[in-house]
C-alpha positions in Angstrom: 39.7 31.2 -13.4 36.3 32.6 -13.3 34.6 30.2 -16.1 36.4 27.8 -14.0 34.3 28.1 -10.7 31.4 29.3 -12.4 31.4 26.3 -14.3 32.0 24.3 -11.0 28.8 26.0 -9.7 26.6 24.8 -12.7 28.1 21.0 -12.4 27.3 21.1 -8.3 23.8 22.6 -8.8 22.5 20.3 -11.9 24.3 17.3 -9.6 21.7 18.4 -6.7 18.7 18.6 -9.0 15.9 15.6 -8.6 16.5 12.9 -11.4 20.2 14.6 -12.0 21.5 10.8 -11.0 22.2 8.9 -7.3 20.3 10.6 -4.1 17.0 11.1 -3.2 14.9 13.9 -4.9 14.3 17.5 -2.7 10.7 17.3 -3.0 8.1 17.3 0.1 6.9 13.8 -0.9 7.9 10.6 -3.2 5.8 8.6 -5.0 6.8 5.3 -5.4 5.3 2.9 -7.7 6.2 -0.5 -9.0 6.4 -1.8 -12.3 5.8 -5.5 -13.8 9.3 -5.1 -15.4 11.5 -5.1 -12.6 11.6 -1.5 -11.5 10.2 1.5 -9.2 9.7 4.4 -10.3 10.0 7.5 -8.1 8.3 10.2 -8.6 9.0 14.0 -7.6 6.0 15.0 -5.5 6.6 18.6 -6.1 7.2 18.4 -10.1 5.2 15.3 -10.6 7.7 14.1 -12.8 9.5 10.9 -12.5 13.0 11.5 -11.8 14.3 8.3 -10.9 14.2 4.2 -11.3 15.4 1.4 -9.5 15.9 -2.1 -11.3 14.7 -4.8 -9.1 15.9 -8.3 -9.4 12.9 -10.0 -9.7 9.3 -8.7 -11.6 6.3 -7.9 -10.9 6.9 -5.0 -8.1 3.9 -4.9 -5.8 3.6 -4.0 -2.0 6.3 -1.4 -1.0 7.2 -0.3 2.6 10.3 1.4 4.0 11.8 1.7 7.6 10.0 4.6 9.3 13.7 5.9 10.6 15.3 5.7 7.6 13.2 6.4 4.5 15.7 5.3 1.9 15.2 1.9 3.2 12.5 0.9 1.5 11.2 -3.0 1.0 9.3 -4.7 -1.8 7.7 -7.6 -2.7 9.5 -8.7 -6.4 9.5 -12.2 -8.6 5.5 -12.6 -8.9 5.5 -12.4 -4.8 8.2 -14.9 -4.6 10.9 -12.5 -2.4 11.4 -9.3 -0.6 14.5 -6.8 -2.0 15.7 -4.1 0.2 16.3 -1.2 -1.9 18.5 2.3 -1.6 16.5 4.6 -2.5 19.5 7.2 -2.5 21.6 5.2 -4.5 18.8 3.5 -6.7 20.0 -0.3 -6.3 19.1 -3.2 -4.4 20.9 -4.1 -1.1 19.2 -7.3 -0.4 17.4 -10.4 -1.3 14.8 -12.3 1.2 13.8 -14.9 0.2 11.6 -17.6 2.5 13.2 -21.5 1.6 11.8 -24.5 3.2 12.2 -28.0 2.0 9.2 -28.9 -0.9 7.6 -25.9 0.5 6.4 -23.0 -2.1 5.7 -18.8 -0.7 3.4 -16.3 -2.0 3.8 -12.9 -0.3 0.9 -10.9 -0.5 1.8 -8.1 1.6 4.9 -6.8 4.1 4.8 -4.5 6.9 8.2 -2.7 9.1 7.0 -3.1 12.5 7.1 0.6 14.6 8.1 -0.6 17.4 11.1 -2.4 16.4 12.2 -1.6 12.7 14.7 -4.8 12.4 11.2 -6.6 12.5 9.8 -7.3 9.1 6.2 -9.2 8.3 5.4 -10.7 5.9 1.9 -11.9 5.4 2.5 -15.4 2.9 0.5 -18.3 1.7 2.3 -21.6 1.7 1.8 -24.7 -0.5 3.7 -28.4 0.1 4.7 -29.5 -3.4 4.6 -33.4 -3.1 4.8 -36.0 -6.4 1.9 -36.5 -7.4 -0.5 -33.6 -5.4 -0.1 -29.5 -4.7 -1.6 -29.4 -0.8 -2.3 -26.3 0.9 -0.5 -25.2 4.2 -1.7 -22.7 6.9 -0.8 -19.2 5.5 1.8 -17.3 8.2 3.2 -14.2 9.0 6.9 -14.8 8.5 8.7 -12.4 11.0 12.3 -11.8 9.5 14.5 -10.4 12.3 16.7 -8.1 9.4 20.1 -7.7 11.2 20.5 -11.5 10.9 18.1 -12.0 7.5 16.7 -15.1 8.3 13.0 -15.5 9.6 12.8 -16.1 13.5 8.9 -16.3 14.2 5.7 -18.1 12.1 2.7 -17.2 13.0 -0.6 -19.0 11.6 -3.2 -17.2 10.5 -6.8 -17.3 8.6 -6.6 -18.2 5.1 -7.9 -15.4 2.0 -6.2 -12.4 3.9 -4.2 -9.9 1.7 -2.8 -7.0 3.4 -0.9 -6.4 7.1 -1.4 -2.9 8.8 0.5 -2.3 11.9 -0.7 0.4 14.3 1.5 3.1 15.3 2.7 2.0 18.3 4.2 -1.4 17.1 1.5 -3.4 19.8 -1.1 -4.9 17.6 -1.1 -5.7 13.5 -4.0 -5.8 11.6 -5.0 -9.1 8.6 -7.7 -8.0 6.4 -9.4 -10.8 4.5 -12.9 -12.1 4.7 -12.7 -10.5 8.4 -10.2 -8.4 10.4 -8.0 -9.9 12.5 -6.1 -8.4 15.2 -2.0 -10.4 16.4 0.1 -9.5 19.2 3.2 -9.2 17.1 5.1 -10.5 20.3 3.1 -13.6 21.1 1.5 -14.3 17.6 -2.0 -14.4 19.5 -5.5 -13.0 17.8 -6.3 -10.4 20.7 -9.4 -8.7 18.5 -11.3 -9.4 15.6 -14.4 -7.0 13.3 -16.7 -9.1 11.4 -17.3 -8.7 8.0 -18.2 -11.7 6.2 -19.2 -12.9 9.6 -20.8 -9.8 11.1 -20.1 -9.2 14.6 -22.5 -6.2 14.8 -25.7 -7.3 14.9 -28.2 -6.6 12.0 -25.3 -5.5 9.9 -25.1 -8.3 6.6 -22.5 -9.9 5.3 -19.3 -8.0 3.6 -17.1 -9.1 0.6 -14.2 -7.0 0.8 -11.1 -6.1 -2.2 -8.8 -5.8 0.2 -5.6 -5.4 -1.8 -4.4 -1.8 -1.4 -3.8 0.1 1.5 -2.8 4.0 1.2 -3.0 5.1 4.6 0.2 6.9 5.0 -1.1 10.2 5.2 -4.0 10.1 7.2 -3.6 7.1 9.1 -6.2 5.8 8.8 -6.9 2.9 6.5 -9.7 3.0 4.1 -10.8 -0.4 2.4 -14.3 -1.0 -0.1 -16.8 -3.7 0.4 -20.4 -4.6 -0.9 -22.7 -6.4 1.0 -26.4 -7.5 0.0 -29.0 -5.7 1.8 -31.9 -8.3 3.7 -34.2 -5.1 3.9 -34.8 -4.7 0.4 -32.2 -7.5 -1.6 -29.9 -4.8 -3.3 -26.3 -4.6 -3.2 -24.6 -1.7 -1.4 -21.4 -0.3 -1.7 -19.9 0.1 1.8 -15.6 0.7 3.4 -14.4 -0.1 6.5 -11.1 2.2 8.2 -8.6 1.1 10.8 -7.6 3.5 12.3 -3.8 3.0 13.3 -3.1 5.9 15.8 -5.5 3.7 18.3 -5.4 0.4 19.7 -8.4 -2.3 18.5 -9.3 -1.9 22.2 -10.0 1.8 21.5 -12.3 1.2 18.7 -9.5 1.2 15.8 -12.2 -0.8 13.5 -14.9 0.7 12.0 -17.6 -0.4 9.4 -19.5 2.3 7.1 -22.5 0.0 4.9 -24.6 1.4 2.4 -23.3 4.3 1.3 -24.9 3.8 -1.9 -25.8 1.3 -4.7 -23.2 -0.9 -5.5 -21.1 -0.2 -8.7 -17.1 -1.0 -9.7 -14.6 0.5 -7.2 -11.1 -0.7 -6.8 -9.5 1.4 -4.0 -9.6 4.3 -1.6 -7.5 6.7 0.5 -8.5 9.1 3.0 -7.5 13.0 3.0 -4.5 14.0 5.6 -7.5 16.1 7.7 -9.6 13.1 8.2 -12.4 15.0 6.3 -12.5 13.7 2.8 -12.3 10.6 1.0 -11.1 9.3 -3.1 -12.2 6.2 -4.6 -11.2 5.5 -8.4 -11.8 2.7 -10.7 -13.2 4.3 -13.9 -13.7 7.6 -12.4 -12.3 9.3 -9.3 -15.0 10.3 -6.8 -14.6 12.9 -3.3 -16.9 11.8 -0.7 -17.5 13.4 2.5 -15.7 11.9 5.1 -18.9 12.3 7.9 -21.6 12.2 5.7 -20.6 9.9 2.8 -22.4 12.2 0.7 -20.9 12.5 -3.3 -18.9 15.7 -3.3 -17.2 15.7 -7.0 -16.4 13.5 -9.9 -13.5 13.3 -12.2 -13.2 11.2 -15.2 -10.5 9.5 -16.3 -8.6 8.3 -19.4 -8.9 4.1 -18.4 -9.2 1.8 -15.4 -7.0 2.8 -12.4 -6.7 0.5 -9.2 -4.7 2.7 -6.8 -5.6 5.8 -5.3 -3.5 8.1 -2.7 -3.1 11.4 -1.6 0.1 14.4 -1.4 0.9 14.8 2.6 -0.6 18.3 2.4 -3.8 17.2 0.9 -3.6 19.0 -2.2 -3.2 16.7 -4.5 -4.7 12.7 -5.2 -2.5 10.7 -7.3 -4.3 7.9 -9.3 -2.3 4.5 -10.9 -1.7 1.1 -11.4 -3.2 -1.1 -13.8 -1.5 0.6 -17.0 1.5 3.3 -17.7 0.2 6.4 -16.6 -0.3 8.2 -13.2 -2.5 10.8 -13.4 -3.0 14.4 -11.2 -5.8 16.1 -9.7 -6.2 18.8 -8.0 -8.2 17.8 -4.3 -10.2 21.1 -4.2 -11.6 21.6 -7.9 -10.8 18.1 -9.3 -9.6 19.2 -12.2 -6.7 17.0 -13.9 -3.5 18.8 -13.4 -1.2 16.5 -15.0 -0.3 13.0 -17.1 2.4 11.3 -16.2 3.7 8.4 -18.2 6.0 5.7 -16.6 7.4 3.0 -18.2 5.9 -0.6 -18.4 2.8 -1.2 -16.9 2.2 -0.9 -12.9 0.1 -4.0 -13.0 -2.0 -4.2 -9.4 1.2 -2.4 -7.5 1.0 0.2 -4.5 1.3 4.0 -5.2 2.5 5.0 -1.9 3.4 8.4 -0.6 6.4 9.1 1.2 6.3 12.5 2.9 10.4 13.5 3.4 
């Protein structure tokens, strides 16, 4: 009788560890990543192991979101940005399938946001093209506003072509485009209500930004961090440069900000911005810690290959680096050093690596 219920205890605990099957792991934060072959991996944040998938319908897994009350309901963007699945992340399978139909009409979704203020609200920022006989002709992009409880889209809004990603500020009021500029929508009215200049500067002697605005790891700190270059009138060089939007204010409260200059322009894909506000990690070829206030060049870390997504752990301590291959790797946030490798299946392509704190 003993063995029996000793036995028992073994089966229970091993059932409760991370990656032991169905539930979502006991660690301080996810990592979530998708995969070209239809699949997230999820990643312990305490281990940094990968202790669980979730097969997708459709490939290419990019953009990933979840429902700030309930953070096994996660959404991503599947079938080369064709649909949006609703996925369980505690029982590792798909719920749902969105998918935005209209008559000789074809949908890109480059990004999707869960809107604070009223999570059966999802956005999702698409380009449209009509498909006629003879000639491909290109529609207004919109912000498809899919009301979830009923799973059909209730609200288009138009908006500027060549933007990428949708930010929503904490308090559900205003949503953020970035693309060439940043726009600013009342996500009740569909109205522009703000906008910062970048290829069109609105601060006067500032020049002219291009911006690769495709990943947006702001979940820890709130406050977005996106790279830009610009070429410099005074002396014809190009500078690297970010701007941050800052999502626990309003646009009215000076949400926007851009940083130029910070040095001479060279390859960087993405950045994310420490918990504390007081540091910041950029990674393409190498990982780099720049002081938040200053923008001074703190540390350098090399890595193995080219990596396009950068984010951080929820207590700072850690910056995850991956995309573009079939590795994540590790460092440490105070010495830089490379704590781990972690090898995932498939290749991540140009996906999030997003950072749920639990």
């Amino acid at each position: 009788m003993k063995k029996m219920v000793v036995a028992a205890l073994v089966f229970l605990g091993a059932a409760l560890l991370p990656g032991a099957g169905p539930g979502t792991a006991h660690a301080k934060d996810l990592i979530l990543q998708g995969m070209i072959h239809n699949t997230i991996n999820i990643v312990d944040g305490d281990r940094d192991e990968v202790v669980g998938t979730v097969a997708t319908r459709g490939k290419k897994v990019t953009a990933i979101v979840w429902d700030p009350k309930d953070l096994d309901k996660v959404f991503c963007i599947t079938d080369w940005a064709q649909q949006i699945e609703q996925v369980n992340l505690a029982e590792r399978k798909v719920t749902r399938v969105l998918r935005p139909e209209a008559k000789g009409v074809r949908f890109r979704i480059f990004d999707i946001e869960i809107n604070p203020a009223n999570t059966n609200l999802l956005y999702a920022l698409s380009m449209r093209q009509k498909w006629l006989p003879d000639e491909i002709v290109d529609m207004t992009p919109v912000v498809l506003v899919y009301d979830l409880s009923a799973g059909r889209i209730v609200k288009e809004i138009e908006v500027p072509r060549g933007c990428t990603n949708i930010i929503f500020g904490n308090d559900g009021t205003e949503f953020y485009l970035t693309g060439r500029d940043v726009y600013v929508y009342d996500p009740e009215t569909g109205i522009q209500v703000n906008r910062m200049g970048l290829a069109h500067p609105t601060v006067p002697g500032v020049d002219p930004q291009i911006v690769l605005n495709i990943w947006k790891p702001y979940e820890q700190s709130g406050l977005v961090l996106i790279l830009c270059g610009g070429l410099t009138t005074a002396n014809n060089l190009p500078y690297l440069g970010y701007f941050t939007i800052d999502v626990r204010k309003r646009s009215t409260e000076g949400s926007m900000n851009l940083v130029t200059d910070i040095s001479p322009l060279y390859n960087m894909f993405s950045g994310v911005v420490s918990p504390d506000r007081k540091f910041y990690y950029i990674v393409m070829n190498k990982l780099e810690k720049r002081d938040m206030a200053t923008n001074r060049l703190l540390a350098t870390a090399e890595v193995d290959k080219t990596y396009y997504s950068a984010n951080v752990s929820s207590d700072g301590k850690k910056v995850y680096v991956g995309g573009g291959g079939d590795s994540i790797l590790v460092f440490d946030t105070e010495s830089m050093k490379l704590l781990k490798k972690i090898d995932t299946p498939g290749d991540a392509v140009l996906t999030h690596l997003r950072v749920q704190k639990r």
